[in-house]
C-alpha positions in Angstrom: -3.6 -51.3 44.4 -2.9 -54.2 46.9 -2.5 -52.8 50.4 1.0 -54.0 51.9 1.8 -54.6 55.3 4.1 -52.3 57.4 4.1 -48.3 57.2 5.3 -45.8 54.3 6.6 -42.6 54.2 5.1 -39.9 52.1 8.1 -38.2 50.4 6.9 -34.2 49.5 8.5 -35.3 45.9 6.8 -38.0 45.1 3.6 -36.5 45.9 4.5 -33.9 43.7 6.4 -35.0 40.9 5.5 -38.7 40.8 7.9 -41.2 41.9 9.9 -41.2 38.4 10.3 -37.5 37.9 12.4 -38.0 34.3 11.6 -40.7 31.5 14.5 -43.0 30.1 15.1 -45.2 27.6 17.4 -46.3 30.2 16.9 -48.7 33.0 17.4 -47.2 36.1 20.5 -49.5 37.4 20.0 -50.4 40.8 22.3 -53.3 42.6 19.7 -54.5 45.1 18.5 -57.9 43.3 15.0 -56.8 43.0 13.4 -59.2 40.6 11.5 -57.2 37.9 8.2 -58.0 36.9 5.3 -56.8 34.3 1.7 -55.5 35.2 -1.0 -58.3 34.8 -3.5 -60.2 36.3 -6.0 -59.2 39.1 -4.0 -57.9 41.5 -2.2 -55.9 38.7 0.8 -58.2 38.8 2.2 -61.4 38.0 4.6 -63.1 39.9 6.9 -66.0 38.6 9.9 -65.9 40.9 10.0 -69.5 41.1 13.6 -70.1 39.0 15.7 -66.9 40.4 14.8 -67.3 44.2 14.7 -71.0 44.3 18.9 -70.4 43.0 18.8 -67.6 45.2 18.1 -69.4 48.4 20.1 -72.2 47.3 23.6 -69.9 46.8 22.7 -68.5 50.8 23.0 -71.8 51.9 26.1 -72.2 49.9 27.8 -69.4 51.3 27.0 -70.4 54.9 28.4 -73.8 54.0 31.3 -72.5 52.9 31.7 -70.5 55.8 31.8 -73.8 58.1 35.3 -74.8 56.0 38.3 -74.2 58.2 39.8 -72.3 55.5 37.1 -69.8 54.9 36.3 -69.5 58.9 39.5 -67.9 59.5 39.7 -65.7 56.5 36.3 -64.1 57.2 37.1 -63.9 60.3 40.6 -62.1 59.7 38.2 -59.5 57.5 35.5 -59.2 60.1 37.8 -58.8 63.2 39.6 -56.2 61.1 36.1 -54.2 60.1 34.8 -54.1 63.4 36.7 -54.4 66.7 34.2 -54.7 69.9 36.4 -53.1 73.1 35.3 -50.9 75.7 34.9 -48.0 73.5 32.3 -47.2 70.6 32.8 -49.5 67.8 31.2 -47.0 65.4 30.7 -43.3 65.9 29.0 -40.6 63.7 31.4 -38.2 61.8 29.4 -34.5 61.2 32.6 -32.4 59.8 31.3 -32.0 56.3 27.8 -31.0 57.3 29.3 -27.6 58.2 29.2 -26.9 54.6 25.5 -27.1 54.4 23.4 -24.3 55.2 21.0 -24.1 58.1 22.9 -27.0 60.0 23.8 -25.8 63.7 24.7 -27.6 66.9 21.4 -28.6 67.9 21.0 -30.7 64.3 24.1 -32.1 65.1 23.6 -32.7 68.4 19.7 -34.9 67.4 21.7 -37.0 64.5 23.9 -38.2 67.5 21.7 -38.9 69.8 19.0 -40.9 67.1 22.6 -42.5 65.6 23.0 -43.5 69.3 19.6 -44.9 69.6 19.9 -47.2 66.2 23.3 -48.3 68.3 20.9 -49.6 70.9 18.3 -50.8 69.1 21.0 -52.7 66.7 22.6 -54.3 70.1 26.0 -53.0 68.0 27.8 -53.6 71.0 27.3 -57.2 71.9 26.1 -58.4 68.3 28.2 -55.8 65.9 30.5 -59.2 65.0 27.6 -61.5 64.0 25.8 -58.9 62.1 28.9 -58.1 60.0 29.3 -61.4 59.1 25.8 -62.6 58.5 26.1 -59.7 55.9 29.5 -60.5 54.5 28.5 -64.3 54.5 25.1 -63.8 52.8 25.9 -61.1 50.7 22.7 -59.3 52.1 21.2 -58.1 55.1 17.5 -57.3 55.9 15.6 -55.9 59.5 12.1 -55.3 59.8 11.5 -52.0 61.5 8.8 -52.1 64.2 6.9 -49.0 65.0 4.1 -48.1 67.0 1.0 -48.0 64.7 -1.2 -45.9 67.4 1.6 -43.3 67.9 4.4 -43.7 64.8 6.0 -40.1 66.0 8.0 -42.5 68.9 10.3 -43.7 65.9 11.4 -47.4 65.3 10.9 -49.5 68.6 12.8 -52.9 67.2 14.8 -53.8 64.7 14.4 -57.5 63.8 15.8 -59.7 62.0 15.0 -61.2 58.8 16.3 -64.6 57.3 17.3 -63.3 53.6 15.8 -66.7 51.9 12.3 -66.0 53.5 12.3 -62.2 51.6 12.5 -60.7 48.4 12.3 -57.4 47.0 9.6 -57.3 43.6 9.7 -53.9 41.5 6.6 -53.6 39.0 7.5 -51.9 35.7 5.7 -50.4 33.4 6.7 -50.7 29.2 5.0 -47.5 27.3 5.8 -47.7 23.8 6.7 -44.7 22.0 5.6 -44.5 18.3 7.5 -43.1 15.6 10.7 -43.0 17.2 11.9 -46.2 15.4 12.7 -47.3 12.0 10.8 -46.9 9.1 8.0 -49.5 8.3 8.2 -51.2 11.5 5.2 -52.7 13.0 3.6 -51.5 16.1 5.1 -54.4 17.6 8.0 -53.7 16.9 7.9 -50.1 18.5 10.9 -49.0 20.5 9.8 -49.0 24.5 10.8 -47.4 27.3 10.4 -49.0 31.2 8.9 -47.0 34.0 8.7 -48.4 37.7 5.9 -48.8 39.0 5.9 -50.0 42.0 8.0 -51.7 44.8 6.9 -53.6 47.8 8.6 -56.8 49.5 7.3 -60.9 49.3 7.9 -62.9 52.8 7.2 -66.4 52.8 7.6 -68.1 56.2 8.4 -71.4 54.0 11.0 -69.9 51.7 11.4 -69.5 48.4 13.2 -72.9 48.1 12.0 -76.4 46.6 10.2 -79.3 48.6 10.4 -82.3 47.7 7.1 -84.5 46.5 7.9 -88.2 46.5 10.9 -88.6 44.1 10.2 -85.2 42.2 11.2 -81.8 43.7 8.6 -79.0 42.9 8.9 -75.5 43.6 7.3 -73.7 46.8 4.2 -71.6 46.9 5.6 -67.6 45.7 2.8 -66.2 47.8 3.5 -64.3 50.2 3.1 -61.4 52.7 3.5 -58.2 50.7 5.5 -55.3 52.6 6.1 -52.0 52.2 9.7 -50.7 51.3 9.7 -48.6 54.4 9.2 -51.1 56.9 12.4 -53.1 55.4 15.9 -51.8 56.1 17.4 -53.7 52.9 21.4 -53.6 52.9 22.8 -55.5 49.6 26.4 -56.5 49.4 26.5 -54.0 45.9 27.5 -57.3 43.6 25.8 -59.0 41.2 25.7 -61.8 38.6 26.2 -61.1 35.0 22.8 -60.9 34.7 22.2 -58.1 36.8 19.4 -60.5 38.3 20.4 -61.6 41.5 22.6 -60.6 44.5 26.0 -62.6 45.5 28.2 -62.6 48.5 31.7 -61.5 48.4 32.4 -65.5 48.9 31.1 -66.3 45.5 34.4 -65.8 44.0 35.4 -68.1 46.1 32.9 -71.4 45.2 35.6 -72.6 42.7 38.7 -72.2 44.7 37.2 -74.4 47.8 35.7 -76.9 45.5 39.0 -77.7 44.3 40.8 -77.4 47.3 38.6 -80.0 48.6 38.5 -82.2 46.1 42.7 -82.4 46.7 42.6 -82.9 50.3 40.2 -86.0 49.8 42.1 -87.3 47.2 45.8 -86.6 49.0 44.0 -88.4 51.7 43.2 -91.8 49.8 46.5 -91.9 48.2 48.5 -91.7 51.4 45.8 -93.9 53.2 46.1 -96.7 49.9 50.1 -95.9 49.6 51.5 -95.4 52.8 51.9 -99.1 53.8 54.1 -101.8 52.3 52.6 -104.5 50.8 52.9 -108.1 50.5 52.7 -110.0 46.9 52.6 -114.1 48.0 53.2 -116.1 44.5 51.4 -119.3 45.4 52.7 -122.6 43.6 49.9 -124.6 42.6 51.3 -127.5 40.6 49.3 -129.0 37.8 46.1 -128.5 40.0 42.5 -127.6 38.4 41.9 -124.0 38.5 39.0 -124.9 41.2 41.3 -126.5 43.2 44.1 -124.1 42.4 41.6 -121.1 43.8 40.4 -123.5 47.0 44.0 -123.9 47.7 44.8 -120.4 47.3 42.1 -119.5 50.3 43.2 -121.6 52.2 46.7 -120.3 52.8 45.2 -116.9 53.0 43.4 -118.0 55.7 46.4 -119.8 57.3 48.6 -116.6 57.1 46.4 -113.9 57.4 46.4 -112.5 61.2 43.5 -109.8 61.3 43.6 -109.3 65.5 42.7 -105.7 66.1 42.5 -103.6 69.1 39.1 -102.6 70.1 39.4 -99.2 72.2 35.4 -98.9 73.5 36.1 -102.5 75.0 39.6 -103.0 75.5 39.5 -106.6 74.1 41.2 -107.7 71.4 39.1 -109.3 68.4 39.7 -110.9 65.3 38.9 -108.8 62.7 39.5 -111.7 59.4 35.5 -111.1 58.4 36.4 -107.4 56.7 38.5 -106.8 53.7 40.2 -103.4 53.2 42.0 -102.1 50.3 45.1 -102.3 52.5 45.4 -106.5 51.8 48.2 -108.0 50.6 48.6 -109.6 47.0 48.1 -113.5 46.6 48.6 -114.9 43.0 48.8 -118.6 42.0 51.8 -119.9 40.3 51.7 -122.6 37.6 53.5 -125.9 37.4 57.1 -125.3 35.7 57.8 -121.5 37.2 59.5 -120.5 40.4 57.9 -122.1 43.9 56.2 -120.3 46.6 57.9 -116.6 46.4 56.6 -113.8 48.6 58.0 -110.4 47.9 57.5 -107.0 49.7 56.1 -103.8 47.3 57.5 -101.0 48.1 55.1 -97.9 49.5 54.8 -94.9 47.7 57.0 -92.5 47.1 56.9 -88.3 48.4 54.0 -89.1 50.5 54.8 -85.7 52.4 54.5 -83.6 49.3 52.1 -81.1 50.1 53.0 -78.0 46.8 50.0 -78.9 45.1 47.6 -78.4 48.7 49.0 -74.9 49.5 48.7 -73.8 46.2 45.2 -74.2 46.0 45.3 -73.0 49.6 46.9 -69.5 48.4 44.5 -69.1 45.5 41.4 -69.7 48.2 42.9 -66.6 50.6 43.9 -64.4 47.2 40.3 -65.1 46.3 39.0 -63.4 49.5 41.5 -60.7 49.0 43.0 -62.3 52.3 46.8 -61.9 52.7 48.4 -65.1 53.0 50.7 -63.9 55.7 48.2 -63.5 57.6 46.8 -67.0 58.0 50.4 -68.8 58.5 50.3 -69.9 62.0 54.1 -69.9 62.1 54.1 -65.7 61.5 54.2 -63.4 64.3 53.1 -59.8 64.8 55.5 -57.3 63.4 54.9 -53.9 64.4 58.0 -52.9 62.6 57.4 -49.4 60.3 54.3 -48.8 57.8 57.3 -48.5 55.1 58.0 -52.3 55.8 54.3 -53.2 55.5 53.6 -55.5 52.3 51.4 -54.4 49.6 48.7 -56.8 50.3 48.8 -55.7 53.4 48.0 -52.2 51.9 45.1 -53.8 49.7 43.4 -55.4 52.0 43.5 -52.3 54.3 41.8 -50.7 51.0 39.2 -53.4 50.6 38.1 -53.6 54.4 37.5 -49.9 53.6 35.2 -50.7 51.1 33.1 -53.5 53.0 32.6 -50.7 55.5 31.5 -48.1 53.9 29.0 -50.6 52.1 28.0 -51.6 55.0 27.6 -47.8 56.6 23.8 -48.3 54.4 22.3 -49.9 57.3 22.9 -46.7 59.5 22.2 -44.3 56.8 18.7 -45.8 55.7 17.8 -46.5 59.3 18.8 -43.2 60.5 16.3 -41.9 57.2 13.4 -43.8 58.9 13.7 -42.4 62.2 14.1 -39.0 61.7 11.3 -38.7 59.4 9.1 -40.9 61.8 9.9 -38.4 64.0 9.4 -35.2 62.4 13.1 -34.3 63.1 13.3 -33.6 59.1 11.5 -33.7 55.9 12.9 -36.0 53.2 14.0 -33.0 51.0 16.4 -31.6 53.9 17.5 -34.9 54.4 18.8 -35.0 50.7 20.5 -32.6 51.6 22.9 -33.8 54.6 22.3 -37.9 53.4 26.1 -38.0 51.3 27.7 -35.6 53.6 27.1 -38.4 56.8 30.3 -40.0 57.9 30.9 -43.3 60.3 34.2 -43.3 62.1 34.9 -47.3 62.7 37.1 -47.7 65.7 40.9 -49.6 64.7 42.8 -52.1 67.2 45.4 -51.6 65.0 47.8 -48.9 65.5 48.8 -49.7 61.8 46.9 -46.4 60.4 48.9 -44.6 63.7 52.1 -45.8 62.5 51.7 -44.6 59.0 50.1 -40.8 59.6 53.6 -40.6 62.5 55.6 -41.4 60.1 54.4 -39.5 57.4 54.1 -36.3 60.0 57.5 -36.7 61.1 58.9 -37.2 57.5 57.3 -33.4 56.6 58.5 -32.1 59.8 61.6 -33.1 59.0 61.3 -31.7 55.6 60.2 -28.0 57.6 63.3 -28.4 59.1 65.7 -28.5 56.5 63.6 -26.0 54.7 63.1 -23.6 57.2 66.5 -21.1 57.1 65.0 -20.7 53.5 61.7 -19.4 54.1 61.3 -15.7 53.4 64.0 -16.1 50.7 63.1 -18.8 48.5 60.0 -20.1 49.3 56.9 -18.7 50.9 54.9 -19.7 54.1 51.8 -20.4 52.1 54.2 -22.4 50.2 55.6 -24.3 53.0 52.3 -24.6 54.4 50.7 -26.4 50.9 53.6 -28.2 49.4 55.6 -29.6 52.4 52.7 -29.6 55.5 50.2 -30.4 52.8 47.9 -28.7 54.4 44.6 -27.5 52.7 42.7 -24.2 52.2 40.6 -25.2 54.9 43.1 -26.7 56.8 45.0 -23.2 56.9 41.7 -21.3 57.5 40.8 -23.9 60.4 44.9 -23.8 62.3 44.4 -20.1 61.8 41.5 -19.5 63.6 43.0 -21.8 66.2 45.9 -20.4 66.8 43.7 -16.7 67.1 42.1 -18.3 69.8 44.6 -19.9 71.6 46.7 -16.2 72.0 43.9 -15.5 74.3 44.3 -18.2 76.3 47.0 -18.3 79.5 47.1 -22.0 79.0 48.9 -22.0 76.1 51.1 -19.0 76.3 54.6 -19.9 76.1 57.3 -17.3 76.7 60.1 -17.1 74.2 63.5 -18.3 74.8 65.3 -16.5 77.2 62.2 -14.9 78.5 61.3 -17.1 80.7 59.3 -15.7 84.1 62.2 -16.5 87.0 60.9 -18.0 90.0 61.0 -15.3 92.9 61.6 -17.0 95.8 63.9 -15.5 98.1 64.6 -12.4 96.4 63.8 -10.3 99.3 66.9 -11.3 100.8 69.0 -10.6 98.2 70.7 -6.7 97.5 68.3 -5.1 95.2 71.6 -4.6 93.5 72.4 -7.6 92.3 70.4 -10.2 89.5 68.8 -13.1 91.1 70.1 -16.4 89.3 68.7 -17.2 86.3 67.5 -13.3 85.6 68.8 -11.6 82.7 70.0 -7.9 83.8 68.9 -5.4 81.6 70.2 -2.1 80.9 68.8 1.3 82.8 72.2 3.4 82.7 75.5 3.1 82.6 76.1 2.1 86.4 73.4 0.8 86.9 73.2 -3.3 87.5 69.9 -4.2 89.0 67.7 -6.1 87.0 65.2 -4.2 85.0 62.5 -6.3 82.9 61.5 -5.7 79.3 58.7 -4.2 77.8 58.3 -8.0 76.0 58.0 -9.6 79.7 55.8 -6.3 81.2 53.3 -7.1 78.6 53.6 -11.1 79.0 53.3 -10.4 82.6 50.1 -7.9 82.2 48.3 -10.3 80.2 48.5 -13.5 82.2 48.0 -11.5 85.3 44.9 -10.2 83.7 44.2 -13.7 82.7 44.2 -15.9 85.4 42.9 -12.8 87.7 39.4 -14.2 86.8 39.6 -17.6 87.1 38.3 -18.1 90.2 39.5 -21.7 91.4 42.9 -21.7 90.3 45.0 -24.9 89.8 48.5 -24.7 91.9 50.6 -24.2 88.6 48.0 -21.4 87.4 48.6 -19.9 90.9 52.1 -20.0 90.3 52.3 -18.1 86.9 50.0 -15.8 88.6 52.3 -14.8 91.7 55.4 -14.7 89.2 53.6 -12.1 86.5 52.7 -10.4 90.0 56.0 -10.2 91.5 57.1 -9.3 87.7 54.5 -6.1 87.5 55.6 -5.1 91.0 59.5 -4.9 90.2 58.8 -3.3 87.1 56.6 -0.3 89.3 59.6 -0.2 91.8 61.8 0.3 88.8 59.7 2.6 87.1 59.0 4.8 90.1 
């Protein structure tokens, strides 16, 4: 086998088991692009990538093209500003919830993801260049960094990420056909044998040239394919997921859009000629020539052209004025010769054309460009201002494009996932088959600017809340709390287990213990001046006999009293309002004493 460049990572499976543990008369479908090629020759393959990658890097260059039109500036960069959003804080974070559902994960594990996810952050430059690498992969429809170890000590983990130009790189996948006899019809060749395809092997081609055409004279002939061969582990590859019919070749999410721009172009240049050839009035001069030769009748013709024609132009480089009669535009006016007999010299005015400001046909090609980017065409009308009006008044694009920007990012959470792959196992932080294990269960939180996804949860929590309300004198009678809890809070098992626990916790806690109405601690001050038979203001008197008036507290408040004194007793810098409850349950425990005694 042909040694390739870069490093690879021994996975304890494909040791084992071989890299195809299963046979299948299926392909395996992959959505990477990787061109497929048979065994031969003496380096066990053969190559002939010439046709697919020459179209391939041709269709990059397209899409970067395309991206250069006004049009589809501003609606990529409506979906990019939307996808990632660059302010003070972290424009991506790691979500870990799910992976307490795995065994053997604890704090620590957690704790090492965030701080490698961190690193890839730094490495990436996510902060500063987060907007330019989301575009160069929405634009190309493909992304690809080369990660850089240090060969002498690979246990430091990747030390650069760099990046590679997509039409310089392509991904080869060697298959292998094996034949399986008897398995077919009857009386079939060997030939003719049903087959089933086995991969082989998979490695990366860079060319510093491309994979394009140069051009020889007046022929164009394809580039050299050779190339530096790398291994799959030194390549963070992130396709856009789409492909052409054929299943052959990666396209951008722009390449629904080639059609659309074409023709939009094609009717702004042509809207521009007619108004640019209409737009004037023009001049038809019916000459009379007499009986004159057709020679003459021509000579003569010129010559009143020349007489009347006044071709002084301003020239704004010089500021002189110059006489411009040497160039003919399609702006002239008309001169035609007369014949002997007809009318004399005649010159009429033609009038210009007609609904010159008719622009229907422009924005409707303009509308199916933005639909074709799944843009909303709100969105791009300079004329519309921000509504921050209710989610319920919120359009349905507006809902589908929030759905399909939630899409592009979790497509494009594969560059974190497979570089986050490579640099824990570089750095024996886990084996592959424990990563398996925690890969699917990896979240990325991207931050929003827009307090659209606020709006809509406050909304929808307020309408249930509102809902508890109404339903509330009920419960008990009609419906059940777990019923309450799962219909109309929509909460879920775990979501009940999780409040539960919390609110366990939290009845331990002074901070958050709340007396009841009308239990309120009173503030004491300046109830040693008052008779200690009468109820300072704002104390509820409570009964010890039948002539007896002075305030008495109830078991409800001792207890309240007990445990917050018992609470905040060890806390041993107290904040002025934690001193206060303290002194009140105090002053609370000693009344009750006096009272008791």
């Amino acid at each position: 086998m042909v040694a390739l460049f870069g490093f690879e990572i021994k996975r304890k499976a494909e040791i084992e088991r071989g890299k195809e543990e299963v046979t299948s008369f299926v392909p395996k479908e992959t959505d990477d692009g990787s061109l497929v090629v048979a065994p031969a020759g003496a380096y066990g393959t053969y190559v002939d990538i010439e046709g697919s990658v020459r179209t391939e890097a041709e269709l990059i260059t397209r899409y970067r093209e395309m991206a250069l039109h006004p049009e589809c500036d501003g609606a990529v960069d409506e979906i990019v500003n939307d996808s990632i959003t660059l302010d003070n804080e972290e424009p991506v974070s790691l979500n870990l919830d799910d992976l307490d559902k795995v065994p053997g994960v604890t704090k620590k594990v957690k704790d090492i993801l965030n701080e490698e996810f961190t690193n890839i952050i730094q490495l990436l430059r996510f902060h500063q260049r987060g907007y330019d690498i989301y575009r160069h992969w929405y634009v190309d429809g493909r992304l690809y960094y080369h990660a850089v170890i240090d060969e002498k000590d690979p246990k430091k983990g990747i030390q650069e990420l760099r990046y590679i130009d997509p039409r310089k790189i392509r991904k080869i996948r060697e298959v292998e056909k094996i034949r399986i006899p008897g398995l077919g019809l009857q009386n079939q060749t060997a030939a003719s044998e049903p087959v089933v395809t086995k991969t082989k092997n998979e490695y990366y081609v860079f060319n510093e040239r491309g994979f394009g055409t140069q051009s020889i004279g007046n022929r164009s002939s394809p580039q050299a394919t050779t190339g530096l061969r790398i291994a799959t582990d030194a390549i963070v590859y992130v396709p856009s997921g789409i492909t052409d019919p054929s299943g052959s070749m990666v396209v951008s999410y722009m390449h629904k859009a080639i059609r659309p721009l074409n023709q939009l172009r094609t009717l702004e240049d042509a809207t521009v000629i007619y108004r640019l050839a209409r737009a004037p009035e023009r001049r038809a001069w019916y000459i009379d020539t007499g009986s004159l030769p057709q020679m003459k009748s021509e000579q003569y013709v010129s010559d009143i052209m020349v007489k009347h024609k006044n071709r002084q132009v301003y020239d704004a480089t010089t500021g002189e004025i110059r006489d411009a009669r040497k160039f003919l535009t399609m702006l002239e006016d008309y001169w035609l010769p007369r014949r002997e007999g007809g009318k004399g010299t005649e010159v009429e005015t033609l009038p210009a054309g007609q609904n010159l400001g008719e622009m229907d046909d422009v924005l409707y090609f303009q509308k199916k460009l933005y639909r074709s980017l799944n843009i909303p065409y709100e969105r791009l009308d300079t004329q519309s201002i921000f509504n921050s009006g209710r989610p319920s008044e919120i359009t349905r694009e507006e809902l589908k494009f929030a759905k399909f920007v939630a899409r592009l990012r979790l497509k494009f959470c594969e560059l974190f996932i497979k570089t986050l792959e490579r640099q824990l196992i570089l750095k024996n932080l886990t084996t592959y088959d424990d990563w398996l294990q925690i890969r699917d269960r990896i979240r990325f939180d991207f931050q929003k600017d827009s307090h659209f996804e606020e709006l809509k949860d406050n909304e929808i929590l307020t309408g249930r809340l509102e809902t508890l309300n109404l339903i509330a004198p009920w419960i008990g009678r009609f419906y059940s709390n777990a019923y309450v809890r799962r219909k109309v809070l929509q909460q879920t098992d775990e979501n009940v287990e999780e409040q539960d626990k919390a609110i366990e916790q939290e009845l331990d806690n002074p901070q958050y213990q709340q007396p009841l109405p009308g239990e309120e601690i009173p503030e004491q001050q300046g109830q040693d001046d008052q008779p200690q038979d009468e109820a300072p203001p704002g104390e509820i008197p409570f009964e010890s006999g039948a002539d007896d008036r002075s305030p008495k507290p109830g078991e409800a408040k001792i207890k309240l009293a007990e445990k917050i004194y018992s609470q905040l007793k060890k806390v041993k810098d107290p904040s002025p309002k934690e001193r206060k409850r303290l002194e009140d349950a105090a002053e609370v425990l000693a009344r009750a004493g006096q009272r008791a005694a």
